[in-house]
ZALOSE-989728 format. One record per residue: residue in one letter; residue number from 1; x, y, z of N, C-alpha, C in turn. Coordinates in steps of 0.001 Angstrom, whole numbers, plus 500000, padded with zeros to 6 digits. Each point is the difference from the previous one (the first is absolute). Layout:
N
@aa:A i:NUM nc1:X nc2:Y nc3:Z cac1:X cac2:Y cac3:Z cc1:X cc2:Y cc3:Z $
...
This chain:
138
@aa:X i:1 nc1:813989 nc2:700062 nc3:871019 cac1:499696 cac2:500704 cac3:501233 cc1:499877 cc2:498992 cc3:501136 $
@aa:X i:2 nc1:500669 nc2:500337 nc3:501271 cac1:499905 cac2:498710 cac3:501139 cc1:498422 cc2:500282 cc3:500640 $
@aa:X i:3 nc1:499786 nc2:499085 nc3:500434 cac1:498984 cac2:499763 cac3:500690 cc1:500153 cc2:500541 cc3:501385 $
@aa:X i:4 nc1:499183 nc2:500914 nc3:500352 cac1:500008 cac2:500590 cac3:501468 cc1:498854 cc2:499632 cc3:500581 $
@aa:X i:5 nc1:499614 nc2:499800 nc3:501735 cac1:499044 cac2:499690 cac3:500733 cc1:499148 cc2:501296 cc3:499563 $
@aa:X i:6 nc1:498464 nc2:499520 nc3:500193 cac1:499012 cac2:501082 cac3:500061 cc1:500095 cc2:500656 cc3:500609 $
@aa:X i:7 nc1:499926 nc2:499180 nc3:501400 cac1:500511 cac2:501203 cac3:501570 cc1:500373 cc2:499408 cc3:501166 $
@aa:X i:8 nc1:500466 nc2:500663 nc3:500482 cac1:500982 cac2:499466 cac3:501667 cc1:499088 cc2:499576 cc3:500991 $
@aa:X i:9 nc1:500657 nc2:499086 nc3:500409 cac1:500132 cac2:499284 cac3:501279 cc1:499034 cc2:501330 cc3:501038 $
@aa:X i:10 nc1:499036 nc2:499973 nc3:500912 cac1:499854 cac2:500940 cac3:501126 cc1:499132 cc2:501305 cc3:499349 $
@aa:X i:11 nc1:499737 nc2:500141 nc3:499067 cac1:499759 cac2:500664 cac3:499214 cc1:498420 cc2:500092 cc3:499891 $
@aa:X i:12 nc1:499032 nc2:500911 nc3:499945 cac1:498593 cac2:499730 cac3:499579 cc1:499868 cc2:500420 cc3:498830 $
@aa:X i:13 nc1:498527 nc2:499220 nc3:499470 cac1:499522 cac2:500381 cac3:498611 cc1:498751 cc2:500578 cc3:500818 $
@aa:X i:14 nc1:499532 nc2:500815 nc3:499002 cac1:498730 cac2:500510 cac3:499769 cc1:499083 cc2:499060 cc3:499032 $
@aa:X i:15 nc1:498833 nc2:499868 nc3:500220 cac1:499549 cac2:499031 cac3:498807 cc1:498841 cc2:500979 cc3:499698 $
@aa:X i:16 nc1:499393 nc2:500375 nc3:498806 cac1:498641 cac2:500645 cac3:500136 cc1:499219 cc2:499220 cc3:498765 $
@aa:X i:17 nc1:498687 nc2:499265 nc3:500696 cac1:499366 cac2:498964 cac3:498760 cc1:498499 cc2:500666 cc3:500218 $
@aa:X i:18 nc1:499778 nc2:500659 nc3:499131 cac1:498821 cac2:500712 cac3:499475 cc1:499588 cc2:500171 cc3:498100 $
@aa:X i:19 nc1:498713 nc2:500393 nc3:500321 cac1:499444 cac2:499834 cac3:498657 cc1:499617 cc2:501770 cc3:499707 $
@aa:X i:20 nc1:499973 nc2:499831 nc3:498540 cac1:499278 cac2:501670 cac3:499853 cc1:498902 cc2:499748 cc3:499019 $
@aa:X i:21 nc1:499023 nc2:500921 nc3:500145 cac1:498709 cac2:500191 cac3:499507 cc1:500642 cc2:499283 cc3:498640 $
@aa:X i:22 nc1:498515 nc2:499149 nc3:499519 cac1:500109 cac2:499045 cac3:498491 cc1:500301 cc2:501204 cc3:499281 $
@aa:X i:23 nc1:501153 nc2:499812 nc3:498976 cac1:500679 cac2:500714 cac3:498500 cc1:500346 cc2:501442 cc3:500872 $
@aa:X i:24 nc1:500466 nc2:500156 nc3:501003 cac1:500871 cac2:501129 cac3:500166 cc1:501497 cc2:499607 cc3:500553 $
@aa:X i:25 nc1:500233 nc2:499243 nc3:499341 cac1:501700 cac2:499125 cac3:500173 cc1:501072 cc2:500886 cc3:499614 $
@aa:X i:26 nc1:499624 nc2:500671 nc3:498545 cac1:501232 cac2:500741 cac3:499446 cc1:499697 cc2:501622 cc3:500398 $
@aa:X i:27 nc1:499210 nc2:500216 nc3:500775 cac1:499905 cac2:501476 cac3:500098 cc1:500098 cc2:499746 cc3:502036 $
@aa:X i:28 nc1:500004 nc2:498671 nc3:500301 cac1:501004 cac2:500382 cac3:501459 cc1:501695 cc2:499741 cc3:499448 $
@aa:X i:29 nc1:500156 nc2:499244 nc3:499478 cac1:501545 cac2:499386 cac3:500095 cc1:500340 cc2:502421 cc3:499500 $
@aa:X i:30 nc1:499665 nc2:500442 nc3:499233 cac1:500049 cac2:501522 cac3:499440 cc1:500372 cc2:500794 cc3:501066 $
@aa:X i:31 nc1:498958 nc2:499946 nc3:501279 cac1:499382 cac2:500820 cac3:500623 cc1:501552 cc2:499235 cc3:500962 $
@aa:X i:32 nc1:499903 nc2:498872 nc3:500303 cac1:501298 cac2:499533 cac3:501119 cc1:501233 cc2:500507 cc3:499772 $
@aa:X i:33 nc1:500561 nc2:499840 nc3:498505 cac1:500961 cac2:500307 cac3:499599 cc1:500672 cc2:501748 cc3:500199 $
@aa:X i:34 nc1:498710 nc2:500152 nc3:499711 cac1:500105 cac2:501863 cac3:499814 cc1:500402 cc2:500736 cc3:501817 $
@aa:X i:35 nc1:499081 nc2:498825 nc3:500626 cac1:500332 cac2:500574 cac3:501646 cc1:501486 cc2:499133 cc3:500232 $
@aa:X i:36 nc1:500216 nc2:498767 nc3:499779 cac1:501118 cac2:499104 cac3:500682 cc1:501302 cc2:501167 cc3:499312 $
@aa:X i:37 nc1:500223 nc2:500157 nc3:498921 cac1:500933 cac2:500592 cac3:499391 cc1:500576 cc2:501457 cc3:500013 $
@aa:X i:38 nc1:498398 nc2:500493 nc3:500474 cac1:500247 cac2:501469 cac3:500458 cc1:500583 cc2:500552 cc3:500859 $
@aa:X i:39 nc1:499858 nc2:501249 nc3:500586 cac1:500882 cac2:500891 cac3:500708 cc1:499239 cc2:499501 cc3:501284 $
@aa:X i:40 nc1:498854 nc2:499530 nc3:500410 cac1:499122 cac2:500154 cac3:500871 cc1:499978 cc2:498640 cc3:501122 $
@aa:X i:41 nc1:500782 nc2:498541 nc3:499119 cac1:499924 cac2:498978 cac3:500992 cc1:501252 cc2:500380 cc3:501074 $
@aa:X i:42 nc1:499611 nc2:499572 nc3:501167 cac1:501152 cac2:500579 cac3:501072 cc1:500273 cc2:498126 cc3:500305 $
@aa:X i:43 nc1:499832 nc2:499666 nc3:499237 cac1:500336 cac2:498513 cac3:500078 cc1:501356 cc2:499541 cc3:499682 $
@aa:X i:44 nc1:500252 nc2:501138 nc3:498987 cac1:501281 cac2:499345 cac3:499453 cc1:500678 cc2:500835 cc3:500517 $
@aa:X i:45 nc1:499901 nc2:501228 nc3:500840 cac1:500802 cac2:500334 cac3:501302 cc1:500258 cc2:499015 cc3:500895 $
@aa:X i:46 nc1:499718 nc2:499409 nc3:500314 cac1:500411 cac2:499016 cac3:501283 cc1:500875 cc2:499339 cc3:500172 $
@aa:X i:47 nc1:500934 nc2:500351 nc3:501022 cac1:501332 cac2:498961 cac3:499719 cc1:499363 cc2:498365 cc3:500469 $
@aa:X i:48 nc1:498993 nc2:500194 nc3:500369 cac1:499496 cac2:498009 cac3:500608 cc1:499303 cc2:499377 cc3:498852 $
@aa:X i:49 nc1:500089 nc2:500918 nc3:498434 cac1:499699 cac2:499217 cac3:498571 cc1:501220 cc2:499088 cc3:500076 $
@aa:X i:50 nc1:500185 nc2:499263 nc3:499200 cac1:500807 cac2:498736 cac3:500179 cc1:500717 cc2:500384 cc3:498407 $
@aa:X i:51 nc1:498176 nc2:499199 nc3:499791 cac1:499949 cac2:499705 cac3:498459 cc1:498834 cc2:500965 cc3:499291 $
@aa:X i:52 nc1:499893 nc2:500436 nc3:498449 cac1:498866 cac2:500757 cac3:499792 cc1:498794 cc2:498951 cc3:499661 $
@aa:X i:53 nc1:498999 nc2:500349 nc3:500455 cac1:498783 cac2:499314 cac3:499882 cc1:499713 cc2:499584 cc3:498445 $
@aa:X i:54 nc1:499506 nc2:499167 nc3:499728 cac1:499313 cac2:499209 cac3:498429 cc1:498229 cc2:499924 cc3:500001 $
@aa:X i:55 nc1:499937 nc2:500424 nc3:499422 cac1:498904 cac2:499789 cac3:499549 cc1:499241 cc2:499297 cc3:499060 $
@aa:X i:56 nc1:499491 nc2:498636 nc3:500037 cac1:499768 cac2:498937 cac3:499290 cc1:498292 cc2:499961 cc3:500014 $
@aa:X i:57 nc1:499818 nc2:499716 nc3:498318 cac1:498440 cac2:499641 cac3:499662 cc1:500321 cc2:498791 cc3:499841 $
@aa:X i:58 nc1:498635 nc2:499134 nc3:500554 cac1:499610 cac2:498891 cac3:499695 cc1:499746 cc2:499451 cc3:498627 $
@aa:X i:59 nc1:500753 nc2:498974 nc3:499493 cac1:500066 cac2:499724 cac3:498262 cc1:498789 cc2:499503 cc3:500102 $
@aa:X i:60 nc1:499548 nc2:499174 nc3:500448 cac1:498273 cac2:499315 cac3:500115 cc1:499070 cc2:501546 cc3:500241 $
@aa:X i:61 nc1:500124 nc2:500905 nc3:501086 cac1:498749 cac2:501122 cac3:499718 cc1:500700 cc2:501230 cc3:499905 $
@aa:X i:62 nc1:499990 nc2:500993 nc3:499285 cac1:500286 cac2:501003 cac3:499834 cc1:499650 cc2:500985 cc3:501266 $
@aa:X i:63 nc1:498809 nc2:500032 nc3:500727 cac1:499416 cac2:500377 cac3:500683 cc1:500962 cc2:500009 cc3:501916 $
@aa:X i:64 nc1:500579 nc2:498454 nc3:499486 cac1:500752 cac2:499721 cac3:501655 cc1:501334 cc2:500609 cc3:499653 $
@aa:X i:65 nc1:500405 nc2:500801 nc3:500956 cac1:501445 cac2:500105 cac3:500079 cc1:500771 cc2:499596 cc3:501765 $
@aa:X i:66 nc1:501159 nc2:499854 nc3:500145 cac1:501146 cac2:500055 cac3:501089 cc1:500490 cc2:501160 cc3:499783 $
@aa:X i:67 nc1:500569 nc2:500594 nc3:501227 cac1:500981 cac2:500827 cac3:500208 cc1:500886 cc2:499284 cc3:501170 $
@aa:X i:68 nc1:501315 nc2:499983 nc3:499880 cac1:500894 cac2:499316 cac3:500314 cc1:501071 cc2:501138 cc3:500503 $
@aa:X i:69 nc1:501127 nc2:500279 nc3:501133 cac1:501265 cac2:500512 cac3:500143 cc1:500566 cc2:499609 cc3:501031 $
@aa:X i:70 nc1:501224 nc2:500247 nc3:500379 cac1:501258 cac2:499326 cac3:501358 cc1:499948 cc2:501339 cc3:500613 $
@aa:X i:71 nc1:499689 nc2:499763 nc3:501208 cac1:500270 cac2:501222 cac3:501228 cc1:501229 cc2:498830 cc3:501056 $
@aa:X i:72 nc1:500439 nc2:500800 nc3:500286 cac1:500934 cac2:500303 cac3:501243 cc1:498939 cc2:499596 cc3:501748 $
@aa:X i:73 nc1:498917 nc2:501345 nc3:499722 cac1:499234 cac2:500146 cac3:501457 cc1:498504 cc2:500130 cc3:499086 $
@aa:X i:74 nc1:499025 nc2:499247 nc3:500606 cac1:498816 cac2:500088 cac3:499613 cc1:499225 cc2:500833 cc3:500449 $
@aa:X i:75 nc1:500490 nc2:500427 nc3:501029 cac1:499538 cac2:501387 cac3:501165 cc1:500065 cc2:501275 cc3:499487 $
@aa:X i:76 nc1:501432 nc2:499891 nc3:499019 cac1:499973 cac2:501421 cac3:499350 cc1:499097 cc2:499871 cc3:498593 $
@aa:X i:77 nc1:499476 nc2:498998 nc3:499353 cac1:499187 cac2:499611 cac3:499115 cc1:498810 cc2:500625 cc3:500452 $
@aa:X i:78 nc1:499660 nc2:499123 nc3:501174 cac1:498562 cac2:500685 cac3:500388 cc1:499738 cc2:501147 cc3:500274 $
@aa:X i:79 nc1:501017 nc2:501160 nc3:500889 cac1:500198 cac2:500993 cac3:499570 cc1:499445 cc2:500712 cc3:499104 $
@aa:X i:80 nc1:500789 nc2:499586 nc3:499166 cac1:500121 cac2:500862 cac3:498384 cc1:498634 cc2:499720 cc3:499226 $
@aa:X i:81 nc1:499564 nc2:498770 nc3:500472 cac1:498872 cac2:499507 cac3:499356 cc1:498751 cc2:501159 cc3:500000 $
@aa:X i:82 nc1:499830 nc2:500018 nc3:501755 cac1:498947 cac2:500717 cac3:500316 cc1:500246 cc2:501264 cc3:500214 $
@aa:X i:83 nc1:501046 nc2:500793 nc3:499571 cac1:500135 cac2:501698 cac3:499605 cc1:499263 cc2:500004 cc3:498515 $
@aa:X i:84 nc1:500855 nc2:498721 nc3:499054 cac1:498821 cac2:500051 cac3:498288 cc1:498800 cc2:499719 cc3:500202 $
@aa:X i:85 nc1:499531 nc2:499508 nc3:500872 cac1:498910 cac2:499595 cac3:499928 cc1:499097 cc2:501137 cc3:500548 $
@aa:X i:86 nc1:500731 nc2:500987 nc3:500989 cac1:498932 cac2:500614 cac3:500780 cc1:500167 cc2:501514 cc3:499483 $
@aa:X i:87 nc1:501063 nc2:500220 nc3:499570 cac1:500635 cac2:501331 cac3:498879 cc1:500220 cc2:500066 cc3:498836 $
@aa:X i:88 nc1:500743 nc2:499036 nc3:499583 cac1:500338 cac2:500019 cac3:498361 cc1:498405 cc2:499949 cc3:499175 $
@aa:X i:89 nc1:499349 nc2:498912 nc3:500601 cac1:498623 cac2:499222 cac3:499068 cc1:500746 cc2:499672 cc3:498441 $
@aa:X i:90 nc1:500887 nc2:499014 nc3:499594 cac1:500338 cac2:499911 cac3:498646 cc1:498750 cc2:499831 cc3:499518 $
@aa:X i:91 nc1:499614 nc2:501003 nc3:498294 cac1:498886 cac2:499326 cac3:499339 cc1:500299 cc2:498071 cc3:499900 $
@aa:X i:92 nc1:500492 nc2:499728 nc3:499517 cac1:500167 cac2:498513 cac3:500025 cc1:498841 cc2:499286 cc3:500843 $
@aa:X i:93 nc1:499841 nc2:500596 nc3:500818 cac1:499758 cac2:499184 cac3:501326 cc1:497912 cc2:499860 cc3:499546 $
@aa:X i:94 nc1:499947 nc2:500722 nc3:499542 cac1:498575 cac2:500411 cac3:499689 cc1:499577 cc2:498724 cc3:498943 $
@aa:X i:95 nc1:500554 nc2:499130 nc3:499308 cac1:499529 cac2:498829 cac3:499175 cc1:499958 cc2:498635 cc3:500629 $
@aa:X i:96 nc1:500634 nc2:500104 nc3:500920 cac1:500532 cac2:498486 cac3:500769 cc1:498061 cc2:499911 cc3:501065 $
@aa:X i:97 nc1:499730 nc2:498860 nc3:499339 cac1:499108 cac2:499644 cac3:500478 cc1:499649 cc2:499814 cc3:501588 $
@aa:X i:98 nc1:498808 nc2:500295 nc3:500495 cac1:499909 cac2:500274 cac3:501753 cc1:500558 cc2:501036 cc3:500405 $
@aa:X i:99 nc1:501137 nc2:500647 nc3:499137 cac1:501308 cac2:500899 cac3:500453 cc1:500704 cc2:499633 cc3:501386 $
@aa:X i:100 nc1:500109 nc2:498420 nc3:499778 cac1:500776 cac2:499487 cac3:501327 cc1:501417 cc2:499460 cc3:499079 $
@aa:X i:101 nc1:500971 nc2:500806 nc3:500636 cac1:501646 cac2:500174 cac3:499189 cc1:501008 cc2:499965 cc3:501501 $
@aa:X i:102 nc1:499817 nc2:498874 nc3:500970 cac1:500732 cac2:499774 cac3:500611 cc1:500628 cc2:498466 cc3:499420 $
@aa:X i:103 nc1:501598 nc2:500297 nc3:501034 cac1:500632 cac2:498491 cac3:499360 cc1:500633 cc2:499286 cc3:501637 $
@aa:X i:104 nc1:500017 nc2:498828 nc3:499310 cac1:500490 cac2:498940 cac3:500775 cc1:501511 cc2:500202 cc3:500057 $
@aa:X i:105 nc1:500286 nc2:499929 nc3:501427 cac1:501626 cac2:500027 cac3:500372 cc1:500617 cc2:498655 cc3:499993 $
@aa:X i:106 nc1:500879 nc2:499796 nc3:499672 cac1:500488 cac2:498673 cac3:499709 cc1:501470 cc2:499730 cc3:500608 $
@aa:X i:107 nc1:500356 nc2:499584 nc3:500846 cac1:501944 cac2:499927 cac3:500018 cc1:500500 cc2:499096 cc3:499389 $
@aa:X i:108 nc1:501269 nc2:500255 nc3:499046 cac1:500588 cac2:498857 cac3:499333 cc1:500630 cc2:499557 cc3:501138 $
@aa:X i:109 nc1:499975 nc2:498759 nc3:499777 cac1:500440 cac2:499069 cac3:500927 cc1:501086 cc2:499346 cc3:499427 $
@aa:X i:110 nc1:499938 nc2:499140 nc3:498577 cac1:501021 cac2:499338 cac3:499041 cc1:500336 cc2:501235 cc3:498963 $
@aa:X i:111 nc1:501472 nc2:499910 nc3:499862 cac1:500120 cac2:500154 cac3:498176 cc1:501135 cc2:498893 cc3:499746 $
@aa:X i:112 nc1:500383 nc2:499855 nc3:498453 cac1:501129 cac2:499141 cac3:499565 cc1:501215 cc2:501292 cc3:500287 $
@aa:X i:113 nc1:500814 nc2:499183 nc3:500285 cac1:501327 cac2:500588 cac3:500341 cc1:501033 cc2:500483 cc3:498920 $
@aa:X i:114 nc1:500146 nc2:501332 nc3:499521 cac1:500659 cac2:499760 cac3:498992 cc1:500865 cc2:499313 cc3:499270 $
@aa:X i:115 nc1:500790 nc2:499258 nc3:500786 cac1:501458 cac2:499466 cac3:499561 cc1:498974 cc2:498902 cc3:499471 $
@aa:X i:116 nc1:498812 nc2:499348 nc3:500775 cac1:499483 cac2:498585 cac3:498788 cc1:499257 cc2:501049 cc3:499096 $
@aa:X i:117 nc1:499631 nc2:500961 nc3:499854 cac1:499304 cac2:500512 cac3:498433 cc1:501269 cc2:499964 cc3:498948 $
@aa:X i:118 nc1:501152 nc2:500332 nc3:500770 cac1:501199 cac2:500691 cac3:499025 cc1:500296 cc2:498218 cc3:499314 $
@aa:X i:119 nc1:500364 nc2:499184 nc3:501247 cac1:500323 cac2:498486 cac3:499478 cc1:498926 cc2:499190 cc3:498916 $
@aa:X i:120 nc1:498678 nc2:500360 nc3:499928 cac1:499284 cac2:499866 cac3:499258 cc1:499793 cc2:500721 cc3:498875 $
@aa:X i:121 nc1:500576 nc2:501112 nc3:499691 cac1:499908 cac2:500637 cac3:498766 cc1:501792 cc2:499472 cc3:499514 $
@aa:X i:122 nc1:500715 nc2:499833 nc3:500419 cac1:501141 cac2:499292 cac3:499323 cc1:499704 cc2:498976 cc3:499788 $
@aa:X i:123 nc1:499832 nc2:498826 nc3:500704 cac1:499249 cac2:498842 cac3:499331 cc1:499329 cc2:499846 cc3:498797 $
@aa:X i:124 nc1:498615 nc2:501352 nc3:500151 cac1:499744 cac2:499782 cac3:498605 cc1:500543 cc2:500570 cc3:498389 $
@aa:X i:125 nc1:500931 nc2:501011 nc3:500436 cac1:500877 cac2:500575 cac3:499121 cc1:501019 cc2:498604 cc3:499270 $
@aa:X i:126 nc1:500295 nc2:499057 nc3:501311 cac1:501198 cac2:498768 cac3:499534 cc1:498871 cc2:499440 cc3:499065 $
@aa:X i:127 nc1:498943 nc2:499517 nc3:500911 cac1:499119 cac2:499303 cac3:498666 cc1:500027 cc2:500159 cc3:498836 $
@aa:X i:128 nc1:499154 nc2:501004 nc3:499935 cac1:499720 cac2:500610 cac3:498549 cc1:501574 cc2:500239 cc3:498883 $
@aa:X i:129 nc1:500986 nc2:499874 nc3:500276 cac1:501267 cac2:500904 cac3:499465 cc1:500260 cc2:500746 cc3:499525 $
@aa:X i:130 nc1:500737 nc2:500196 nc3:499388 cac1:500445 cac2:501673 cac3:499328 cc1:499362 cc2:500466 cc3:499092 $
@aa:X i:131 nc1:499269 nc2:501051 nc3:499800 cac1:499639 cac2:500646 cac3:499091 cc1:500730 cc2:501463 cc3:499263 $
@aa:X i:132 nc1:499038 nc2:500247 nc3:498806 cac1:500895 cac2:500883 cac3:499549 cc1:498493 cc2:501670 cc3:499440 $
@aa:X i:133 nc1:500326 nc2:500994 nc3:499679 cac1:499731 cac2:500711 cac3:500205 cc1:498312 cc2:499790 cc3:498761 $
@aa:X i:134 nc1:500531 nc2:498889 nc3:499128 cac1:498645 cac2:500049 cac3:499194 cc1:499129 cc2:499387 cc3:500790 $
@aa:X i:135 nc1:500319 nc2:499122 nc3:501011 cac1:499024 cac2:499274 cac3:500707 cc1:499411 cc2:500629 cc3:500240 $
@aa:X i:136 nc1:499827 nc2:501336 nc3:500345 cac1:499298 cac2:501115 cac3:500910 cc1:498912 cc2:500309 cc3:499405 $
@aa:X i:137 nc1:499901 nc2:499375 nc3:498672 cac1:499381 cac2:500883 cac3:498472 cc1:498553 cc2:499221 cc3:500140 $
@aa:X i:138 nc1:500113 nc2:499206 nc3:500370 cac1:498801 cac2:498609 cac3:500119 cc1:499032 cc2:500507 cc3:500803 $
């Protein structure tokens, strides 16, 4: 599989670095999933989503998580933000400690350019050399 940039040039991330109440880790990631995936986020309506958001726990605390995604316009983010926030109410939102679930806007400024990801994954394909289908087995 080639290596593709995370995200474009001009582009914002969302960052969201919050904690949820001690040992209710696997009954938010539940409660997120059930709203992010559902009929109900108008998030993934948006043509200014880029990329779909990730959601990452902290391997050191169970307790910390990120929420991470690529918008287009951060304006229509905020938007959308504060209709869920002031209409939707996802349960989710009810474990995250303080219940402060705003994120940091970020603009990418750098990415690697594909043609050096692509020149770097041939490189290491020459390295390594030819393999054959048992290799895969390892």
């Amino acid at each position: 599989m080639a290596l593709v940039p995370l995200a474009t040039k001009s582009n914002y991330f969302h960052v969201y670095d919050f904690r949820v109440e001690p040992g209710r880790g696997d009954e938010f990631v539940e409660l997120f999933n059930k709203f992010d995936y559902g009929d109900n986020s108008p998030f993934h309506r948006s043509r200014a989503q880029v990329k779909d958001g990730v959601l990452c726990r902290d391997a050191a605390d169970p307790d910390h998580f990120y929420l991470i995604g690529e918008w287009a316009d951060i304006e229509e983010h905020r938007r959308i933000r504060e209709i869920v926030a002031r209409e939707i109410k996802p349960e989710f939102v009810q474990f995250i400690e303080g219940g402060h679930f705003m994120p940091t806007y970020a603009q990418i400024v750098s990415m690697t350019p594909q043609e050096v990801l692509d020149k770097s994954q041939q490189q290491y394909w020459m390295a390594i050399g030819p393999f054959t289908p048992s290799d895969l087995k390892h």
